[in-house]
Phi, psi and omega in degrees: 000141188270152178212163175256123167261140158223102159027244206286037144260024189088032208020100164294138197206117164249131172290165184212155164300166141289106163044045173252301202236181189278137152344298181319313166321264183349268245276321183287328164327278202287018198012072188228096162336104209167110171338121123231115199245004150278019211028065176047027162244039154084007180256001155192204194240018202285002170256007196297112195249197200225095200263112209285291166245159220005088141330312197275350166258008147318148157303163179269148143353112157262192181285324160308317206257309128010249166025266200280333151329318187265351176267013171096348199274002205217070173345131171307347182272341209224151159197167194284087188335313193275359188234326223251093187276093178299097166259350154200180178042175171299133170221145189250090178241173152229197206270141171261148186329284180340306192253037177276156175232149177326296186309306198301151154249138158254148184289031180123000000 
């Protein structure tokens, strides 16, 4: 079963489907607290992680995501929670400084 770990919550590790919902979901599921101030559609970047290892089991680069690549808002390193579909195996991300919240502790 694919799962999200996430760095800098004390690696947090959620199961996850296989290739059904956007991280964001998964995390909102698992009541795992994570920025999003468009409710997820893809209209800005306050959901944005930062993805350590496995790239390659995300869903592709949508037009969303696209977007904000080309305007600088988005790393090669980075996506968009609310866009981004684990469709198999592990992905190891984290919270970017900026869009950490206040109430949570982080592990660095």
């Amino acid at each position: 079963m694919p799962k999200i770990v996430i760095k800098n919550l004390f690696d947090k590790t959620i199961s996850a489907p296989k290739g059904e919902k956007s991280v964001l979901k998964i995390m909102q599921e698992d009541f795992q607290d994570w920025m999003h101030a468009c409710g997820g559609k893809g209209r800005c970047t306050s959901c944005k992680m930062i993805v350590v290892e496995g790239m390659q089991n995300l869903s592709e680069v949508n037009e969303f995501e696209n977007r904000y690549k080309e305007k600088g808002a988005l790393n090669a390193n980075e996506r968009l929670a609310c866009q981004s579909i684990l469709e198999e195996g592990e992905i190891t991300i984290e919270v970017p400084d900026r869009n950490k919240l206040p109430h949570l502790t982080y592990s660095y």
